[in-house]
N, C-alpha and C positions, 0 to 999 in steps of 0.2 A: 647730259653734261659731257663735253669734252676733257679728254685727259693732257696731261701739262703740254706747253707749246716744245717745241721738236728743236729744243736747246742742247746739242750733240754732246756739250761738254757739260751736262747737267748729270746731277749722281745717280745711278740706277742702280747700283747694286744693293741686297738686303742688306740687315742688321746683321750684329755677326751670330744674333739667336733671333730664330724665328718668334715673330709673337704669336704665333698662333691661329683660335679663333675669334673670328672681328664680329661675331654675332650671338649673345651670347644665348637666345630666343630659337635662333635656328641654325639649324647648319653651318661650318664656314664657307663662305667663297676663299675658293685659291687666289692667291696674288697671280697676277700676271709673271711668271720668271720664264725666263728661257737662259740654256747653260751652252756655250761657243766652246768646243774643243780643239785644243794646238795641236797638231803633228807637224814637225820638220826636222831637216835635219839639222849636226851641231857645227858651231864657226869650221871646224877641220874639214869639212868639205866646200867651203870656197878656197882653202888653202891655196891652191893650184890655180884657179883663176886667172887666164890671161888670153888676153886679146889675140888676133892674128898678127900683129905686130911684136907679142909677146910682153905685153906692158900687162901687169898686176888688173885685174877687176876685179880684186877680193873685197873694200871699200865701196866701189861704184854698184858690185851685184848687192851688195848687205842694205844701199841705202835705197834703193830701189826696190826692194824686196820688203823694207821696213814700210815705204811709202804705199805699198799694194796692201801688205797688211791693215795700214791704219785706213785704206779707202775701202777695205772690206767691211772694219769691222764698225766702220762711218755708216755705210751703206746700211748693213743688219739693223743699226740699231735706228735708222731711220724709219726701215721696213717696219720694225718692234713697234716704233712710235704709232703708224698708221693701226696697223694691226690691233693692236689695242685700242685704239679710238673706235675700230670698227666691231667690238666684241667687250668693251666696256662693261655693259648690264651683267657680265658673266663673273665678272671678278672683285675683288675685297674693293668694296665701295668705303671705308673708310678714309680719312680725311689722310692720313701715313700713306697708304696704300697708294691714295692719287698721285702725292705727290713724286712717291718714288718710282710709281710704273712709265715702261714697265722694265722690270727688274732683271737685269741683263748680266752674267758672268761668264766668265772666261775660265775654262779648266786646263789647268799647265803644269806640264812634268817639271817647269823652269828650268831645262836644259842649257846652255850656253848654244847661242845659233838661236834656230826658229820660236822658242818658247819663250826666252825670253823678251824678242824683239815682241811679239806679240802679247806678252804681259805688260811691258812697259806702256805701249798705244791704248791697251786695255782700258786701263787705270787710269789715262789720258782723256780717254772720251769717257769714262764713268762708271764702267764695270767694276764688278765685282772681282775678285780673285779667287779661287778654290786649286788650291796644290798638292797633288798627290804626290809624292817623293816616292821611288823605290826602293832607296833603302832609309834608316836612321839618319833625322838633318847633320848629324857628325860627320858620319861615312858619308853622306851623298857631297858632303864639301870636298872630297877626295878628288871629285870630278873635275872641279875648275881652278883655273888657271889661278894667280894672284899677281899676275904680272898685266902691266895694261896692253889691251889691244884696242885700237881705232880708236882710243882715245876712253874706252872701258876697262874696269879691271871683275873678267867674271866672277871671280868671286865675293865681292864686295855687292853685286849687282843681285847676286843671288840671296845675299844676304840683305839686303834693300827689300825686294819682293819678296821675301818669308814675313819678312815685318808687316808688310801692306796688305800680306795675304788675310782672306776671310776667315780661310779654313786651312787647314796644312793636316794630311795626313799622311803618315811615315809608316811607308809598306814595309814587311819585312824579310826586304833583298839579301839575298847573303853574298859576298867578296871569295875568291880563292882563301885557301888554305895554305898553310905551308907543306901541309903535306900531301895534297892534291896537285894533278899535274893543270898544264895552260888550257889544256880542251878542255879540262871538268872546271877550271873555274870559268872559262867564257862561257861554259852553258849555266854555271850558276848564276854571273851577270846578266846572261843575257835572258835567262826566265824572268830576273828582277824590272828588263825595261820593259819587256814585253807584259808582264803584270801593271806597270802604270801606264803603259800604252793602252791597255784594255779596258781601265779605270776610267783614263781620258774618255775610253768611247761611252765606256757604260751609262758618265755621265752628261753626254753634248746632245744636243740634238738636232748641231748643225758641227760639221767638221771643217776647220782650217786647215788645210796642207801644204807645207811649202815643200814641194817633191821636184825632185831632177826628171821623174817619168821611171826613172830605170827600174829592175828588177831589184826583188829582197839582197841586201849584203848581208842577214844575218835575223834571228831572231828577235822579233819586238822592234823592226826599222821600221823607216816610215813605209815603206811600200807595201811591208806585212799590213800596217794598223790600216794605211787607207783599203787594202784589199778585204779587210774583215768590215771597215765601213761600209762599203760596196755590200756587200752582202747581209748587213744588218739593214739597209735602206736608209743609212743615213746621208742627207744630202750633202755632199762636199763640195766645197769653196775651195778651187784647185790654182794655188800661186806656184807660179813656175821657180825653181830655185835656179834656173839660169838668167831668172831675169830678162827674157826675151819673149815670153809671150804675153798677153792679157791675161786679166783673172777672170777663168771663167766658172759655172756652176757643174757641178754631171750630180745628176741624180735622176731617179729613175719614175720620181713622181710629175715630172716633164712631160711625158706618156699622155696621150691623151686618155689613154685606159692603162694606166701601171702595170707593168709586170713584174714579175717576181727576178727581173736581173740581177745575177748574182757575180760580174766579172763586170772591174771597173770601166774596161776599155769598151763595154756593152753597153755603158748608162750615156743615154742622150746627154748634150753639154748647150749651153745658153751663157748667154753674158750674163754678168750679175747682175747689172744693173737693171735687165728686162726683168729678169726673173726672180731677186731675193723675195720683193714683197711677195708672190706666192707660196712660196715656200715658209716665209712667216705668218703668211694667212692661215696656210693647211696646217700647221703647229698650233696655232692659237684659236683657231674655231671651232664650234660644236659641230656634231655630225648633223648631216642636211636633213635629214629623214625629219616630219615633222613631230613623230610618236617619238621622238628624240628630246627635241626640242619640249615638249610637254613634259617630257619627264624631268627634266632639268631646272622648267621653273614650281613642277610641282613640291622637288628635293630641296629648292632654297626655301621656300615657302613652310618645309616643316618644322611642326612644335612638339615640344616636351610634352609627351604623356605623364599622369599622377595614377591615374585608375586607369584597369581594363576591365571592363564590366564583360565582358564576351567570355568565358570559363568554360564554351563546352567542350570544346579539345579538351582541357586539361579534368573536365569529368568522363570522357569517354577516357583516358589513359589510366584515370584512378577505378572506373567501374570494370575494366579489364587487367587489375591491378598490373601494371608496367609504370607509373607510375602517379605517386599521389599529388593531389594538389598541394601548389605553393603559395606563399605568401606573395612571393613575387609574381607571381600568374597574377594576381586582382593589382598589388601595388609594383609594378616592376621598375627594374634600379636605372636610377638615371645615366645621363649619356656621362654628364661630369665621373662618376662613379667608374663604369667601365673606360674611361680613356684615365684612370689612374691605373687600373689593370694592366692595360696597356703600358706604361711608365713602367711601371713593377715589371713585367716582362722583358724588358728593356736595360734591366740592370746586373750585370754591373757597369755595364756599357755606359749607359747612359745615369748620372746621379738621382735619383729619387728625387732628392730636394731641388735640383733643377729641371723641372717636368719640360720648361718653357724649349728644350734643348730638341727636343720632337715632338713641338705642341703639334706642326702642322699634322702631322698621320697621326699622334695619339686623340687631338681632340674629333677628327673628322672621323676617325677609327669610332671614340664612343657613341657618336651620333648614328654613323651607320648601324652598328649594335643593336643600341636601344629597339629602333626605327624596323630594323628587320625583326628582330625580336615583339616587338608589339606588334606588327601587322602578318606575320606568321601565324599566332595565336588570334588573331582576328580572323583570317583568311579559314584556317581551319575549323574554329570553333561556327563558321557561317555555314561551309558546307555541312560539318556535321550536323549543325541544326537543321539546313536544308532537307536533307535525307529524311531526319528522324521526324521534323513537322511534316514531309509527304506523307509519311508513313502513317504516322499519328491519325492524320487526317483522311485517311481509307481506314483505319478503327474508328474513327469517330464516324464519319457518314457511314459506312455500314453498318453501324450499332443501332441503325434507326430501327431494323429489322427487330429489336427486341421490346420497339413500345408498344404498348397495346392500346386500347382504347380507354382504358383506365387512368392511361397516364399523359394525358391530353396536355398537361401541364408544361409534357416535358418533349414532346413530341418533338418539336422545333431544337429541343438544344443540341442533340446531335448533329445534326447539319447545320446549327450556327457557327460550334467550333469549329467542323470542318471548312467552312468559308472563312474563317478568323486565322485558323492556319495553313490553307491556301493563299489569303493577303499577305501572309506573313512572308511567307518562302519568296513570293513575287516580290515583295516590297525590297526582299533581303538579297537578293538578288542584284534590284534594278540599284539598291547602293554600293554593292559590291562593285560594278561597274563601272559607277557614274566618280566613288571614290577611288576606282583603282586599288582596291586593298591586295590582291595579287602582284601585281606589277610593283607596286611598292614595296611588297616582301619582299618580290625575285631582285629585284634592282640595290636595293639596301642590302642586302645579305650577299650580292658580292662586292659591292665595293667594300662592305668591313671582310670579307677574305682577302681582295687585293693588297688591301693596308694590312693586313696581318700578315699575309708573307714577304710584304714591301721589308719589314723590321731587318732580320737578319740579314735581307743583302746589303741595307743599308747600313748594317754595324759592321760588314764587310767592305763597302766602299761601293756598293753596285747599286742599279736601279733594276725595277723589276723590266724585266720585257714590255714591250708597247708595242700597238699597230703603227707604221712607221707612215707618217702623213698624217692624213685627218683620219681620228678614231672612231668609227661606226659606230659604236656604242656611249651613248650618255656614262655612265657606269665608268669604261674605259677613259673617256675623255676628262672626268672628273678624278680619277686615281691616277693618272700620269700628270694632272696637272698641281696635284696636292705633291706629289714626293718631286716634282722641279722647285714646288715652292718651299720644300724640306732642303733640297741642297743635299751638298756632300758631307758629311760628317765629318770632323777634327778630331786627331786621337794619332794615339802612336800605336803601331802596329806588332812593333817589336818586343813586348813584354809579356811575360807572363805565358810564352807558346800559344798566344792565339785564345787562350782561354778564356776573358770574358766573351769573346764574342763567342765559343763553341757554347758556353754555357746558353748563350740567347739561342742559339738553334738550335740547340737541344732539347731546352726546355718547351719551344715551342711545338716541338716534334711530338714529344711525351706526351702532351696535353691534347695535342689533336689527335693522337691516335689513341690516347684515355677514351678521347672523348667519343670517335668513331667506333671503339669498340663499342661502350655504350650504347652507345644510339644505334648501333646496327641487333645486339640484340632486345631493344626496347622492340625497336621496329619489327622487329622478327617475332617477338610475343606480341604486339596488337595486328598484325597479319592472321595467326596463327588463334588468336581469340574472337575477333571479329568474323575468321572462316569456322570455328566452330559453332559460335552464336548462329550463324546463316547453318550452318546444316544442322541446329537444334531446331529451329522455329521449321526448316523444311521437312524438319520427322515427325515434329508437332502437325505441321502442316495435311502430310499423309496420314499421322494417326487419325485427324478428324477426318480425312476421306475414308478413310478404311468405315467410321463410327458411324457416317452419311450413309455408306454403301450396306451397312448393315441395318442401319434404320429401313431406308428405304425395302432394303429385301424383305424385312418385318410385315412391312406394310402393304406386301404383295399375298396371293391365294398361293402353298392354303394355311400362311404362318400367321396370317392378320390379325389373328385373336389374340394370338402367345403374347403373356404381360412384358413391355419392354419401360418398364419403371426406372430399370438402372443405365440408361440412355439420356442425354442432355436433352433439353428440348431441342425441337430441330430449328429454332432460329438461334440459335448458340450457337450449332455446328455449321449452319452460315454464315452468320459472325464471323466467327473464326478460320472458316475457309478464306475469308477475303482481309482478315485484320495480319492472320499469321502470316500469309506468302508476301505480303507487302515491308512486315516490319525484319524479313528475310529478305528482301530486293533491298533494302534500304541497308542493312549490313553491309550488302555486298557495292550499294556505290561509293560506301564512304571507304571500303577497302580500295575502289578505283580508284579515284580523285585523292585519295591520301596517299597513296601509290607506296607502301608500306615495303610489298617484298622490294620492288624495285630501290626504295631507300636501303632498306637492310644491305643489296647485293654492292651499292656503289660504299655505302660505311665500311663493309667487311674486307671489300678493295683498298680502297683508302687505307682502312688500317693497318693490313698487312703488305703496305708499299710502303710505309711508312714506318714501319716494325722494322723491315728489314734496312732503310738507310739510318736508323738510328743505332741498330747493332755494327753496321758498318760505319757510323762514326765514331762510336765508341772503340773503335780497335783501327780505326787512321790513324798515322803518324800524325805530330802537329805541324802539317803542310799546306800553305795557304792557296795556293791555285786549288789542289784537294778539296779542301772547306768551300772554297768560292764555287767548286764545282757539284757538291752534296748541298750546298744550298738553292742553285739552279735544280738542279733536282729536285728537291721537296718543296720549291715554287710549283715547276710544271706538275708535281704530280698532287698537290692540292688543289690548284687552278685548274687544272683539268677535270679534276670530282665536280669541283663549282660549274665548269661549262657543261659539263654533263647533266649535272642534277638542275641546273635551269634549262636546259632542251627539253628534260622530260616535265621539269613544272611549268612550262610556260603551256603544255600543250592541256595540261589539268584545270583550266580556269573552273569558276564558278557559274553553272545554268540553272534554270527550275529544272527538277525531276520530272521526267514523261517520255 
């Protein structure tokens, strides 16, 4: 089914609260959103405008400039329209969903000059509006004019679009002082533009610029913001603010092989008109890979587990007491349940009783949870079993050794079991496989990381980092497409010193590094239990050689006589030569493939990277680029434990033992 006909001036922007998820059986699909960021400059740089003649083109550049914008942002969103026709099955197949994708906003400092003229065209063709302000909407009125120009009066304009805005969130910039001199307050202002210029970027993922070309005049101009686009990879849509050239594209995904350029006047440039649909393809498509693509439709396809009947992880942790079985091991807690956690995490930021305000990450958040959660304990409790049924099954067929002829009856059952748990381990195997229970832990268990560290930058104003193009990874491509579908957050920035949002990063900090202590030394006592079981069974192992070597010497000239009564029989001590080193191999693979010390070392990391910027937020002043810069921080340095800890489980899959 086709998505709506390619009506320019039809509404595409969300609700002003996401709903959520549109499935309540599986997973949600993300809406289709993509978010267009302004930079340009303000009316006071056409001031000067004048022809060779010397005639005014203050008027004539502005309406030219207006009319580029709106054929830009005509263009994108036609591109959007394709684009999602051509990736439809990917996204909220609801009846809403159709009709509004795809869902298209504009992110604007509404400056007077560039930001406005492209708000206004925004809102014209159907966008959305999300407005981040540098400082308090009182003080940012400081800014503009109230006298008309061109037949506008800015501040009335700006007051117009706060109203029509989606979202409006009020950084908290600060003004000169009176007892500060002119350089310390221009660098106070101008950390405050240069923070919603950053904002703009964090949130686009296609850049507007309406730039003169020239060099920075100052901190947070436009030349700064395009130069840190350029180097984030975001593609820019470059309108000349003299009004004399075309609008062209530069971005560096133009490349037939991308590079990592990081200097704007490096990035290859294209017409728009050749090039936007690419550039909207590689935003909105899954990655090519087909092991991609399977896991994609595997992830919408999941259901709610009620039972886990699979418990031997969680008895191999209780029988090397680290820890005991739960209730939740057999009934574990649903996804609704943990995406309230989430919420709760969330607060005071975001209200408890309006959950609907971050359904998009809290609900995809609880599903990943649950999902990696159950298939962890699945994945584990298979290989455990795998080991322990090889093992089992060299003491059962070597037990044969102890029937006699007496026991004719019984002859057969040792080597039934053993073929009963040899089918087993194979059968448990070929499902592990054929269902993916590996891949489905490793995959599920980082997009709920992704969305867990999404939170805090998002109650800061940021999005988490992304691969800039098409994202390689299914994983990646579903968690940047969930927080474009979350949007910017609405909130005032200026109250309280920043505290409810320290409180959300804090708390989430605490928690992980509770948690990683935890878990690093669990890990480190079933490492440390598991190696002594294996060197108990291999001392056992050598006591029966010593017990063999001694039989046997018995039973040589000239000792052959001497009574050896207190000696096991000697097919006991062959039993046991072949039951005990096998159920000592089998320790030792589930120490492999559980990869225990290696967990222990990357938790013990974690936590004390984690220890330390939590002591070091507690003793920052309440300074927002600071915060916004210890939450990038405790992004990468969680996300980094996640890419690490899935290198080394992807390479631990499940095999038969041999």
């Amino acid at each position: 089914m086709n998505g709506p006909l390619a009506d320019l001036a039809a509404p595409t922007g969300k609700p002003a609260t996401p709903q959520g998820a549109n499935r309540l059986d599986h997973p949600p699909k993300p809406r289709f959103a993509l978010a267009i960021g302004i930079v340009g400059h303000r009316l006071k740089h056409w001031d000067d405008a004048k022809g060779t003649d010397g005639r005014p083109l203050r008027t004539e550049h502005l309406q030219k400039i207006a009319g580029d914008v709106h054929l830009a942002l005509k263009a994108i969103k036609s591109a959007a329209i394709q684009a999602y026709r051509d990736h439809e099955s990917l996204f909220d197949d609801t009846a809403d969903a159709k009709q509004r994708a795809p869902e298209l906003t504009l992110v604007s400092a509404l400056a007077d000059g560039a930001d406005t003229i492209a708000a206004k065209a925004a809102l014209g063709l159907g966008y959305a509006l999300d407005a981040p302000l540098p400082f308090a909407e009182a003080e940012y009125e400081n800014d503009f004019s109230s006298d008309a120009v061109d037949e506008h009066t800015p501040l009335r304009d700006f007051r117009v679009l706060v109203e029509k805005a989606r979202s409006v969130l009020q950084l908290p910039g600060r003004r000169r002082t009176a007892v500060e001199t002119k350089e310390q307050g221009d660098l106070k202002e101008n950390r405050a533009y240069e923070a919603v210029g950053l904002t703009v970027l964090s949130q686009a993922d296609i850049l507007l610029a309406v730039w003169d070309g020239k060099l920075s005049r100052g901190r947070g101009g436009t030349a700064e913001m395009v130069a840190e686009a350029a180097r984030a990879g975001i593609p820019i849509v470059l309108i000349d603010a003299n009004a004399a050239k075309p609008i062209e594209l530069r971005w560096r995904g133009l490349m037939l092989t991308p590079a990592p350029i990081v200097a704007f006047d490096d990035l290859p440039s294209a017409t728009l008109d050749a090039s936007i649909y690419r550039v909207l393809d590689e935003l909105a498509r899954p990655p090519s890979a087909p092991e991609e693509h399977k896991s994609l439709a595997l992830w919408f396809n999941e259901i709610a587990r009620c039972v886990n009947y699979r418990i031997g992880y969680p008895l191999l942790t209780t029988f090397l007491f680290a820890r005991s079985v739960k209730v939740s091991d057999i009934v574990p807690r649903r996804a609704s349940e943990l995406a309230d956690g989430y919420v709760r995490a969330s607060a005071p930021v975001v209200d408890p009783n309006r959950p609907q305000d971050i359904a998009w990450l809290s609900e995809a958040y609880g599903w990943a949870d649950a999902i990696g959660i159950h298939f962890a304990q699945i994945f584990r409790s298979a290989f455990v079993m795998n080991f322990m049924f090889a093992a089992l099954a060299v003491v059962a067929g070597s037990a044969s050794v102890l029937m006699t002829a007496e026991d004719s009856l019984w002859r057969l059952a040792p080597v039934t079991v053993e073929i009963i748990l040899i089918i087993f381990v194979v059968l448990n195997t070929i499902l592990a496989y054929r269902l993916r229970w590996h891949h489905r832990w490793v995959e599920a268990r980082e997009v709920a990381e992704r969305l867990r560290v999404a939170l805090p930058l998002w109650t800061l104003g940021l999005r988490t980092a992304f691969f800039p193009g098409e994202e390689p990874t299914s994983t990646g491509w579903y968690a940047r497409a969930l927080v474009r579908a979350q949007g910017m957050r609405a909130g005032d920035l200026n109250t309280d010193s920043l505290a409810a949002e320290r409180s959300v990063l804090l708390r989430l900090l605490i928690s992980q590094c509770d948690y990683n202590h935890a878990n690093a030394g669990r890990m480190h006592w079933m490492e440390r239990g598991l190696e002594y079981v294996g060197y108990s069974l291999l001392g056992a192992t050598l006591a029966v050689a010593f017990v063999h070597f001694f039989e046997v010497s018995l039973a040589e000239p000239p000792v052959q006589n001497l009574p050896v009564r207190f000696l096991p029989p000697r097919e006991v001590i062959i039993w046991l030569s072949a039951a005990l080193p096998a159920l000592a191999t089998a320790s030792y693979g589930i120490r492999l493939i559980g990869d225990f010390e290696g967990v222990f070392q990357r938790a013990d990391r974690t936590h004390r990277q984690l220890n330390q910027l939590i002591v070091a937020i507690q003793q920052d002043p309440p300074d927002f680029s600071l915060m916004r810069a210890r939450a990038r921080s405790a992004a990468d340095a969680m996300l980094g434990d996640v890419a690490s800890w899935r290198l080394s489980a992807e390479s631990r899959g499940l095999a038969v033992p041999g």
